[in-house]
Biotite code that builds the C-alpha atoms (Angstrom):
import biotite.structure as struc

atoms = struc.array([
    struc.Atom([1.274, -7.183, -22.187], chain_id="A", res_id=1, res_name="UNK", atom_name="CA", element="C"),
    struc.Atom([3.645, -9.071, -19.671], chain_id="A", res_id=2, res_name="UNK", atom_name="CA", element="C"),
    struc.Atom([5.099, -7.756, -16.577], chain_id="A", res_id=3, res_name="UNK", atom_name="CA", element="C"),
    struc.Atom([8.686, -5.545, -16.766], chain_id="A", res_id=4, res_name="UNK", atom_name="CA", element="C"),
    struc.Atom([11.428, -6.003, -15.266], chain_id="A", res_id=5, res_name="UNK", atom_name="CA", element="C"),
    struc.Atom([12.764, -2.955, -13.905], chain_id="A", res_id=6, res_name="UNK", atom_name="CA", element="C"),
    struc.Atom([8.687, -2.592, -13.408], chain_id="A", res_id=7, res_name="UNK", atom_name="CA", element="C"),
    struc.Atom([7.421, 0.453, -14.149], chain_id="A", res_id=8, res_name="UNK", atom_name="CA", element="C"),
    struc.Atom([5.638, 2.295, -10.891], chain_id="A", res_id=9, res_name="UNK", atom_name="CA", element="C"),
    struc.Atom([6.864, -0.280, -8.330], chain_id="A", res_id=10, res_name="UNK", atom_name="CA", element="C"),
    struc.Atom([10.459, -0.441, -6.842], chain_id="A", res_id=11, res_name="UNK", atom_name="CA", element="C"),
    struc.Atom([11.128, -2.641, -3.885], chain_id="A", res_id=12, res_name="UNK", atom_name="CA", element="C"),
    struc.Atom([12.263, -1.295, -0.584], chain_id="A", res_id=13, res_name="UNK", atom_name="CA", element="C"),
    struc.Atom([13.350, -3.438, 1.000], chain_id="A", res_id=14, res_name="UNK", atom_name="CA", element="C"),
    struc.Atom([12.344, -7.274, 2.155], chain_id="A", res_id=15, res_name="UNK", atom_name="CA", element="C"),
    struc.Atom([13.060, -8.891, 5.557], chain_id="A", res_id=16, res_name="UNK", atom_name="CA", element="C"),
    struc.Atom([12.751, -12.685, 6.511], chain_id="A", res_id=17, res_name="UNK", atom_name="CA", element="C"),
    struc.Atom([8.715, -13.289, 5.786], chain_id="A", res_id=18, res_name="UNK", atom_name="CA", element="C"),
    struc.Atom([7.688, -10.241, 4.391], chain_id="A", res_id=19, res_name="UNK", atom_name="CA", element="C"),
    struc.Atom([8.737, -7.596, 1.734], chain_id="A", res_id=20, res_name="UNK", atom_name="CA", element="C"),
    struc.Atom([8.210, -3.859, 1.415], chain_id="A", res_id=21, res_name="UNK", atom_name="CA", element="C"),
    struc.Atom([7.663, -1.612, -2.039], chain_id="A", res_id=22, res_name="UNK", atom_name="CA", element="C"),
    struc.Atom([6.361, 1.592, -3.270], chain_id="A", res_id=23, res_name="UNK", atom_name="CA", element="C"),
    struc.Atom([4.133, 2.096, -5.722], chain_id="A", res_id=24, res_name="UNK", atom_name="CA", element="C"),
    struc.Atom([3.965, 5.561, -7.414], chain_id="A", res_id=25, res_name="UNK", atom_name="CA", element="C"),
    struc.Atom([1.167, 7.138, -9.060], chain_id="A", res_id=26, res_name="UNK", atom_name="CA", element="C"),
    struc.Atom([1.005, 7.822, -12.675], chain_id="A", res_id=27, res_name="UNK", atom_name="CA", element="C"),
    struc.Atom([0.737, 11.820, -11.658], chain_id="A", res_id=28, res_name="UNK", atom_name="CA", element="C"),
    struc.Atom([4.298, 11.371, -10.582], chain_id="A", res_id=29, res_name="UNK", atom_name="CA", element="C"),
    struc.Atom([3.584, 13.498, -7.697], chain_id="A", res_id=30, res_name="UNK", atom_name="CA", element="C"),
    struc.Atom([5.239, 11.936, -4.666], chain_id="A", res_id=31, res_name="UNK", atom_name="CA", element="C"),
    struc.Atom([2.722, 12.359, -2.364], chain_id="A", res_id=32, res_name="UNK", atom_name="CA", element="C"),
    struc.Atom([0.187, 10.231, -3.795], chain_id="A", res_id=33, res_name="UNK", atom_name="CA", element="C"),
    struc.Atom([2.789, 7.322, -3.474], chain_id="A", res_id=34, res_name="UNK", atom_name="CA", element="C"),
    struc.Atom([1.298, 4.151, -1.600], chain_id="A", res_id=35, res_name="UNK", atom_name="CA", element="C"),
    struc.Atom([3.476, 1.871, 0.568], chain_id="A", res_id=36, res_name="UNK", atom_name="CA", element="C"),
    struc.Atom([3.088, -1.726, 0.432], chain_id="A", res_id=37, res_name="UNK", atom_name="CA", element="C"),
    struc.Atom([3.849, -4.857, 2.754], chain_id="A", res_id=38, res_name="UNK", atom_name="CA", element="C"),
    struc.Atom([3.487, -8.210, 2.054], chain_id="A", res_id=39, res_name="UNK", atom_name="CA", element="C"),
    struc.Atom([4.109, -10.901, 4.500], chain_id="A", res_id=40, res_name="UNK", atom_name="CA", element="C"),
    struc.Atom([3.567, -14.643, 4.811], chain_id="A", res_id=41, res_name="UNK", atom_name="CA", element="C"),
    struc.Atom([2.497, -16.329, 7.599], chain_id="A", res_id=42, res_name="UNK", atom_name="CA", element="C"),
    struc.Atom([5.140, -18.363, 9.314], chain_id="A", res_id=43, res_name="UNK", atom_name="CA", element="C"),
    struc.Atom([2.821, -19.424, 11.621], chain_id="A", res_id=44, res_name="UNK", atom_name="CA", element="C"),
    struc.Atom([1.428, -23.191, 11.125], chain_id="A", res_id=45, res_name="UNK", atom_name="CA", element="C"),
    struc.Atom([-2.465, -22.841, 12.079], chain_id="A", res_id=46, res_name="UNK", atom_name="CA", element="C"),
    struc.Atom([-2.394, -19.942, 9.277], chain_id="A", res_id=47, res_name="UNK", atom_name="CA", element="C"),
    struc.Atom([-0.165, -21.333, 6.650], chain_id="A", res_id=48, res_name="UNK", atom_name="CA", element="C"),
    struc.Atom([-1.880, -20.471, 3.811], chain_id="A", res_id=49, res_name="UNK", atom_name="CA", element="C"),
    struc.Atom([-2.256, -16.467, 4.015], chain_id="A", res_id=50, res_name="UNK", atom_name="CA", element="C"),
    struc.Atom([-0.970, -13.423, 2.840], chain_id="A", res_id=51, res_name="UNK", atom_name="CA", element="C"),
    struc.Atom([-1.231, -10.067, 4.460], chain_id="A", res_id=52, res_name="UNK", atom_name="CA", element="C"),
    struc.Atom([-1.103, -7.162, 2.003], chain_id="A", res_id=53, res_name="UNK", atom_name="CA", element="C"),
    struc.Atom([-0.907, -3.917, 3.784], chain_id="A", res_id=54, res_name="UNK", atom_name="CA", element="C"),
    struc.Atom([-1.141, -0.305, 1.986], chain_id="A", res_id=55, res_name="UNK", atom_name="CA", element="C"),
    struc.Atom([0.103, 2.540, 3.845], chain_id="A", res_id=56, res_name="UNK", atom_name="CA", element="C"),
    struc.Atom([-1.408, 5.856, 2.117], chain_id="A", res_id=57, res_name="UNK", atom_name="CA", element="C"),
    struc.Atom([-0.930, 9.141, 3.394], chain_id="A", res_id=58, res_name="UNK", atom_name="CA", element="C"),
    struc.Atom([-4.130, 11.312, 3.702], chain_id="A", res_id=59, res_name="UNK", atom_name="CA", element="C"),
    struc.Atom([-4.849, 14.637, 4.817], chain_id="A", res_id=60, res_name="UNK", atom_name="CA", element="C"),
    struc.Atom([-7.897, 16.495, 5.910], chain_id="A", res_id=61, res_name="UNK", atom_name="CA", element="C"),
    struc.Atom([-9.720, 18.559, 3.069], chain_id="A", res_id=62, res_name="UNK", atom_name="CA", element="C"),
    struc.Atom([-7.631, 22.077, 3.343], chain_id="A", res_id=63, res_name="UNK", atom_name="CA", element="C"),
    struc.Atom([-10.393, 24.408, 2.122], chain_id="A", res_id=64, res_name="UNK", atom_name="CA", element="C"),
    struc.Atom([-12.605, 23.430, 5.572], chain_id="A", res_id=65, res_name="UNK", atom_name="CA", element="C"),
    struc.Atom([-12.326, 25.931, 8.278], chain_id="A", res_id=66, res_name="UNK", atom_name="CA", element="C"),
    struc.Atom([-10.513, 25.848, 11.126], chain_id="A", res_id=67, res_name="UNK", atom_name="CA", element="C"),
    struc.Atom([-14.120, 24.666, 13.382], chain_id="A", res_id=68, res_name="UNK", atom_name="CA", element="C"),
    struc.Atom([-14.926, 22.157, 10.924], chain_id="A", res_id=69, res_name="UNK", atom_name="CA", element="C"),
    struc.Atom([-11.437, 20.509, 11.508], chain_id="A", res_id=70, res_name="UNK", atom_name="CA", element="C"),
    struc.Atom([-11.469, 21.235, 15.330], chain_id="A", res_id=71, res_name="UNK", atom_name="CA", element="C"),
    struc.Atom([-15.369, 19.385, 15.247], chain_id="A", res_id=72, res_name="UNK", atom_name="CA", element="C"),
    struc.Atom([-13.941, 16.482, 13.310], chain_id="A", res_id=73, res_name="UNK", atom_name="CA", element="C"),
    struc.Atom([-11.199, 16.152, 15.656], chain_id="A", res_id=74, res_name="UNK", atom_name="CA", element="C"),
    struc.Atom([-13.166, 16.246, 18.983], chain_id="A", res_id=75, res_name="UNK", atom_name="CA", element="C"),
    struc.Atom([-15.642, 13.688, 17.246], chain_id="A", res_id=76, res_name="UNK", atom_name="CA", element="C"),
    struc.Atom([-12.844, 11.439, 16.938], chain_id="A", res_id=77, res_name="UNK", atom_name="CA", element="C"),
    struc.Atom([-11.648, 11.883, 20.463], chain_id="A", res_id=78, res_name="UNK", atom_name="CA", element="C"),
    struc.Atom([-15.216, 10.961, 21.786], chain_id="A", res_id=79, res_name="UNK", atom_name="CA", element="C"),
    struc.Atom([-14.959, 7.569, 19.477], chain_id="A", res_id=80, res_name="UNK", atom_name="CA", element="C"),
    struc.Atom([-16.509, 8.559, 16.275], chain_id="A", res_id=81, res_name="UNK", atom_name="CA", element="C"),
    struc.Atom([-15.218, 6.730, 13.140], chain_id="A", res_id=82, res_name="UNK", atom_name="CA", element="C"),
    struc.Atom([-12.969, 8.464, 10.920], chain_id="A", res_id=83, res_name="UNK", atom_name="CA", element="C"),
    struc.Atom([-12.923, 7.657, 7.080], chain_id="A", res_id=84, res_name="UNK", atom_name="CA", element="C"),
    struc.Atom([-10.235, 8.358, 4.834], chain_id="A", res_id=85, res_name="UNK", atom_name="CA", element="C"),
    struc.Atom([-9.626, 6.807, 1.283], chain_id="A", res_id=86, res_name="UNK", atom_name="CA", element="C"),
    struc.Atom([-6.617, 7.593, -1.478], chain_id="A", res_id=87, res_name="UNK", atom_name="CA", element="C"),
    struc.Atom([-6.764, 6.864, -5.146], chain_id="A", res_id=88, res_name="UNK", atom_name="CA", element="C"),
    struc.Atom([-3.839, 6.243, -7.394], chain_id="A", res_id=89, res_name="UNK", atom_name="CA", element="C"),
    struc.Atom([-3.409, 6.192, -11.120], chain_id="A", res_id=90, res_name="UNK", atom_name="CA", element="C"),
    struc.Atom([-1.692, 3.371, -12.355], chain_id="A", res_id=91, res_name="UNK", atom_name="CA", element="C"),
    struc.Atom([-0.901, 2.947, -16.483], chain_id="A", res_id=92, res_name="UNK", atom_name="CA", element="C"),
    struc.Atom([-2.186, -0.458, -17.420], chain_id="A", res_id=93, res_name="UNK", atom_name="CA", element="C"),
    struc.Atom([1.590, -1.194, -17.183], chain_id="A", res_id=94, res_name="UNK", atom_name="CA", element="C"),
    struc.Atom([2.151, -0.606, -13.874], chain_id="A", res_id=95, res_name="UNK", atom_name="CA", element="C"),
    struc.Atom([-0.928, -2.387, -12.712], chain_id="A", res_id=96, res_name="UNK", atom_name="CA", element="C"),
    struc.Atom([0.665, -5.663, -14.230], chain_id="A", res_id=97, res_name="UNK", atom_name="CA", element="C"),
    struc.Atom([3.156, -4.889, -12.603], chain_id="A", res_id=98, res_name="UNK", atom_name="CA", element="C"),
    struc.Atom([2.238, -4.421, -9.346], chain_id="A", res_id=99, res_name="UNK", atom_name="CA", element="C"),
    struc.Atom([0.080, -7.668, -9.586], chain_id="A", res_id=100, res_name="UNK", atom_name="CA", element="C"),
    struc.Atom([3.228, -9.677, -10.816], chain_id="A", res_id=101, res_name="UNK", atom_name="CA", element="C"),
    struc.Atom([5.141, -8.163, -7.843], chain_id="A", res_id=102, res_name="UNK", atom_name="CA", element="C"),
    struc.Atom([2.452, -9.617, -5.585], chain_id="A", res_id=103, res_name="UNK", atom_name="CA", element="C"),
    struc.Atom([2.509, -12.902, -7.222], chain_id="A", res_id=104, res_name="UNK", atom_name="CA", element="C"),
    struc.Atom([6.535, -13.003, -7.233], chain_id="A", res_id=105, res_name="UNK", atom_name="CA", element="C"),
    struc.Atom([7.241, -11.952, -3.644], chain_id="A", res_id=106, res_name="UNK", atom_name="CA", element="C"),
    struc.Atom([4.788, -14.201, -2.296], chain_id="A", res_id=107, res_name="UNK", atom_name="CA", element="C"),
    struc.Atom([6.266, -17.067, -4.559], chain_id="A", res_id=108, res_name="UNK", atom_name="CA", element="C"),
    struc.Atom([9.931, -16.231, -3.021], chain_id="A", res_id=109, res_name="UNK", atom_name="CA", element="C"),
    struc.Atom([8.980, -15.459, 0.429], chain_id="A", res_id=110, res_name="UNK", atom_name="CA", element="C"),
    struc.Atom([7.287, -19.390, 0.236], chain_id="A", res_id=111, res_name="UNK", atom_name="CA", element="C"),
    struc.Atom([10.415, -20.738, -0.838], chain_id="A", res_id=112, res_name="UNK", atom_name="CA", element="C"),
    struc.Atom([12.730, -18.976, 1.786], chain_id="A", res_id=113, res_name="UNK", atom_name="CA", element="C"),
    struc.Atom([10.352, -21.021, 4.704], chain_id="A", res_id=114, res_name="UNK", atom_name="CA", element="C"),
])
């Protein structure tokens, strides 16, 4: 198996000086389990040799929990309390070479632009 290009389950967004934005859909095709991802390199010279990856998933509190569950889990937050949230995706092997090539490529051009 070797990367595609167009790659299937990750389109770029857009890409900006250091740093490039894409989205990577899930295999369920259902839009709202979509992921966001930035990747920048550091310009700056005391940190010259990373990479910040950033995923931006969008999660929601469970719907089937009442109305004073949510309001409790709320007010705990307000008074400091940690929050948790995590988001799965389902990637075909395909698209998870993909996305890993995408990484490896945009980090590879971003260098070369500095």
């Amino acid at each position: 198996m070797k990367p595609e290009k167009p790659a299937l389950g990750i389109s770029k967004s857009s890409s900006w000086g250091d740093a490039a934005a894409f989205t990577v859909e899930c295999s369920c095709t259902d839009p709202d389990h979509a992921v966001g991802l930035w990747i920048e390199v550091s310009t700056e010279e005391d940190i010259h040799d990373e990479i910040e990856v950033t995923f931006y998933a969008r999660t929601t509190l469970k719907f089937w929990r009442g109305f004073r569950e949510r309001l409790s889990d709320a007010w705990a937050i307000l008074r400091g309390a940690e929050s948790v949230r995590s988001h799965s995706m389902l990637l075909k092997k395909q698209a998870a070479l993909n996305l890993s090539a995408a990484i490896v490529t945009t980090i590879e051009e971003l260098e070369n632009r500095g």
